[in-house]
N, C-alpha and C positions, 0 to 999 in steps of 0.2 A: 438439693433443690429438685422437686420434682415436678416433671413437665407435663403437659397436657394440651395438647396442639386443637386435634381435631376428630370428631369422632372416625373409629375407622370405615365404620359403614360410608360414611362420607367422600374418603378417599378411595374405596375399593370402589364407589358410584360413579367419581369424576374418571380413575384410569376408566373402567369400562365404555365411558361416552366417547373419551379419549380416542382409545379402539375403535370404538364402532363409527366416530367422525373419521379417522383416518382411513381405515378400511373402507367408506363410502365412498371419499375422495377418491383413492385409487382406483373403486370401480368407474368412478363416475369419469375419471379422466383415461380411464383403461392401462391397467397392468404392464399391457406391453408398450405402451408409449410408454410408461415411467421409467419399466426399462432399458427401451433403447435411449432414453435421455440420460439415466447413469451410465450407461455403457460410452454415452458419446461426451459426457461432460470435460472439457480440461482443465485437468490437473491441474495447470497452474495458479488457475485464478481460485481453485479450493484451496492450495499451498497459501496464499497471497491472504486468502482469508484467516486460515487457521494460523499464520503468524502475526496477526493481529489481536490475538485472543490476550496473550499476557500483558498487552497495554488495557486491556476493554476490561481485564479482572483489576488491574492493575489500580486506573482510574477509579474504580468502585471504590477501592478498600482504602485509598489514600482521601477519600474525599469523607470516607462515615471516620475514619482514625483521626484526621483531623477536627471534626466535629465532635468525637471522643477526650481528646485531648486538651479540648476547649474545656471540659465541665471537670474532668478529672488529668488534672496536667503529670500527672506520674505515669501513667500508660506508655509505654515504649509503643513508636508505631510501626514495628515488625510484629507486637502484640495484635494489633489491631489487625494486621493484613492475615496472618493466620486464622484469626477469628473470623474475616469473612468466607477465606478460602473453605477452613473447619465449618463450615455453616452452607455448604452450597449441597450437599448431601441432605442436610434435615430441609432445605428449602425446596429441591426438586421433589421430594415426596411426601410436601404437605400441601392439599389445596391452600391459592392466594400467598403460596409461597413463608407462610406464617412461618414457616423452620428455620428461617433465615433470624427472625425476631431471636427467638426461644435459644439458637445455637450458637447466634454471637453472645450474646447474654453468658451463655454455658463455657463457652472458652475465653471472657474476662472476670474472674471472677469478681475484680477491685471495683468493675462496676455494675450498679443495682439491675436488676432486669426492665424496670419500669423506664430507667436512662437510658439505659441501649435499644430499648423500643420505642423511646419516645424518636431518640436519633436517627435511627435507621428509619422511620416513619417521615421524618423531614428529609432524610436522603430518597426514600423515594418520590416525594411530592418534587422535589427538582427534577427529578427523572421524567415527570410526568408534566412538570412544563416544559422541558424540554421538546418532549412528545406532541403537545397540541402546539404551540411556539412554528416547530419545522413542519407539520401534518398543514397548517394556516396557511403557511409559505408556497406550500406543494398546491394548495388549492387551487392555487394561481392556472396552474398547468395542469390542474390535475388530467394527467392518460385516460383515467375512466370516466371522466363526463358525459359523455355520452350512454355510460350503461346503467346510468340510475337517473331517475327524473330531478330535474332542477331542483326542485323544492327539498330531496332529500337534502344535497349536499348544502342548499341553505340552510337547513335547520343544525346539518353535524358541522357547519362554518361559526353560528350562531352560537351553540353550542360550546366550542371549543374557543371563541374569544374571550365567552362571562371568565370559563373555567381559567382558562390563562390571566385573563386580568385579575382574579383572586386569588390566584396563586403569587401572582409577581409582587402585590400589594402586599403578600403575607411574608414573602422574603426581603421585602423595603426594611421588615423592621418585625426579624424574631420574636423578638423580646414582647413587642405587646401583640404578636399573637399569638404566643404562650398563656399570656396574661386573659386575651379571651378565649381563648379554648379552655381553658381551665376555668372561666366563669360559665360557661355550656354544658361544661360535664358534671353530671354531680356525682359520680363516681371517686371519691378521696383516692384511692391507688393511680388512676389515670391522671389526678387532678397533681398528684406528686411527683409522677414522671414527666407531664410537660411543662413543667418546673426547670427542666433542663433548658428549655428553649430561653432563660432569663440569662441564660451566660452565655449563649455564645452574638455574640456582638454582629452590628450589621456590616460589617468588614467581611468577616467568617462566611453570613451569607450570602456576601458577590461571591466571594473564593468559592463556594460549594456551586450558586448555578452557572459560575464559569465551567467549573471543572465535569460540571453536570452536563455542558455542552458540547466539549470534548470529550466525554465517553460517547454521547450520541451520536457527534460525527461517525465514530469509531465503528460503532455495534452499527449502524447503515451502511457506512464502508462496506463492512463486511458482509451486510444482506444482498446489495448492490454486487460485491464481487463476485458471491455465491451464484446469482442469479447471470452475470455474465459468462460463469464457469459454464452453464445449460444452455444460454442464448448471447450467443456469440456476436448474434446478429442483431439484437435490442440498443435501439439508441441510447448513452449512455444519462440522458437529461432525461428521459422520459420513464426510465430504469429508477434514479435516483428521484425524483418526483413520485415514484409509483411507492416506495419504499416507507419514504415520507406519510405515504396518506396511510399504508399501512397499518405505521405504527401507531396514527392516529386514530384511524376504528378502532384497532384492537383493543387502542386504552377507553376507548366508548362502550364497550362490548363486556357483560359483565362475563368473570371466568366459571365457566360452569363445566370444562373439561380440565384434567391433570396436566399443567404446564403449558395449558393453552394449544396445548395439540390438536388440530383439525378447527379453531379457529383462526388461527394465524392463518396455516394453508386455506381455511375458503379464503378468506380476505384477498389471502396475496393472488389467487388461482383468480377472482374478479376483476381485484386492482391492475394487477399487470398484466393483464390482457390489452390495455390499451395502451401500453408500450410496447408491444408485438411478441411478448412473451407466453408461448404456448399454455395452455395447462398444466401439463406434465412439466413443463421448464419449469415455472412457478411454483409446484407442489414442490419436488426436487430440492429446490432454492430453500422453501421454507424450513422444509425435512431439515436440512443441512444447518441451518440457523440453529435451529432447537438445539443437534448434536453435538456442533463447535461451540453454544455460548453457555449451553447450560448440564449437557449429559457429562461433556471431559470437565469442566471442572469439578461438577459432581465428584466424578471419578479420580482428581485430583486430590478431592479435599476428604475421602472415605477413609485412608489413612492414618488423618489426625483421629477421625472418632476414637480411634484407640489409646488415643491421648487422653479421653479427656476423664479425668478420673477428678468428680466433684468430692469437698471434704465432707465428714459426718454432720457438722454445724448447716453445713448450703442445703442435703440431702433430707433434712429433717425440717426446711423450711417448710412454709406454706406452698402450692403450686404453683405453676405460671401459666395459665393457659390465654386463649385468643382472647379472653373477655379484661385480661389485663393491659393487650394492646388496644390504641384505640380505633375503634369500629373502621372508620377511615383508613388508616392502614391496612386493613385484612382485607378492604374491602379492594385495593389497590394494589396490594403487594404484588400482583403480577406481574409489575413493571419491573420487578430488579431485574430486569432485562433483560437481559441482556438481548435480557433481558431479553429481553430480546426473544 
């Protein structure tokens, strides 16, 4: 099977914005504050975070293996967890995270690529109810009210209700909206892999946006901790509130840097200032999110790539590139979160 993600002019375009967002940030919040903020951060609530990583991988891979297991019941789900791990490598260095699609695909061979993309496409629309769901919540309180005029956060309030309530309406009942996403598309390849969405039953998808919601406590948990590691002194409601609305811009926010670098950090560097969270604390904070939720395991899952040896029959296929997943996914993919 041979792969075909994203041009690389495309990816070499997002790291450089990447760069040049991050590096503004730090001038803009200045060098030496960022430093004396690592230099003062403790320990322990970075410990505290980073032990919460193999639940937050954890929760991922048990929640797309069991939506695996639903369409193709012979899949062992150690299978399935290796494939997300094996897959966080091609996903940190593909814009929209599309390597995630393409890699789990690549380490189950037993299922088609078009299924493992359709699936992994419906794991992250829960991820991203999730996101507008608890971002709604925070509104309530939102810390930065005061740093944007009314009318924005009406309209990303407004916003993020339609999006949730078409999401929740869509996980009532997979099955017919398989049935009409497949009547939208006229793409026969796309129209065959959300074909998958007809088996797995609406039992399967409470199980997925529960489990969708206990990864997201998770991966905030751990924003939250990060952020108290820098600011010790940040109220801990106005921290997790701030966290919240975070990750709710971010998912409004299209990805136009590599892994969301120097977006996340402006957001967080806006939002949590109105929980008393410096600049530098917040940059810091975000820094740390990226490193713990998505560089180690990256660096976890570099490993298997050496595993993964396709046979002559897969390797001789037709491609797989983004145009096989659907638009909606790539355009989302950011969210595998950790997603964060």
């Amino acid at each position: 099977m041979r792969v075909s993600v994203a041009p690389r002019w495309l990816f070499a375009a997002k790291a450089v914005l990447a760069a040049v967002a991050v590096a503004g940030l730090v001038r803009l919040v200045h060098p030496a504050d960022v430093r004396a903020a690592w230099a003062a951060a403790d320990v322990r609530w970075l410990a505290a975070a980073l032990a919460l990583l193999p639940l937050n991988v954890g929760l991922e891979a048990v929640r797309w293996g069991r939506l695996v297991q639903r369409v193709v019941p012979g899949v062992r789900m150690r299978d399935a967890v290796l494939a997300v791990v094996g897959a966080y490598p091609m996903g940190l260095l593909t814009p929209g995270r599309v390597g995630d699609f393409v890699g789990r695909a690549a380490f189950l061979p037993g299922v088609s690529a078009g299924t493992s993309a359709a699936l992994t496409f419906g794991e992250r629309m829960a991820t991203l109810l999730c996101c507008l769901a608890g971002g709604l919540a925070a509104l309530a309180v939102n810390p930065a009210a005061e740093a944007a005029p009314a009318a924005a956060w009406t309209a990303v309030g407004v916003w993020a209700a339609l999006a949730a309530a078409v999401l929740a309406a869509a996980f009532v009942s997979p099955r017919r909206t398989g049935r009409l996403l497949a009547a939208a598309v006229p793409v026969r390849a796309v129209r065959t892999a959300l074909a998958a969405f007809e088996q797995v039953p609406r039992g399967e998808s409470a199980v997925l946006v529960a489990l969708s919601f206990a990864r997201y406590a998770v991966f905030s948990a751990q924003f939250a901790l990060l952020v108290h590691a820098f600011a010790p002194g940040a109220a801990w409601g106005g921290v997790v509130a701030g966290v919240a609305v975070v990750y709710l811009l971010k998912s409004a926010l299209p990805q136009v840097t590599l892994g969301d670098l120097g977006v996340r950090e402006g957001v967080a560097v806006f939002v949590l200032a109105g929980a008393g969270v410096a600049p530098a604390e917040a940059l810091n904070a975000s820094l740390a999110v990226f490193v713990v939720n998505l560089v180690l395991p990256a660096l976890a899952g570099v490993p298997m790539l050496s595993r993964l040896r396709l046979p002559e029959a897969r390797r001789a296929a037709p491609a797989v590139s983004a145009s096989a997943v659907p638009a909606s996914a790539v355009a989302t993919g950011r969210l595998a979160e950790g997603t964060a």
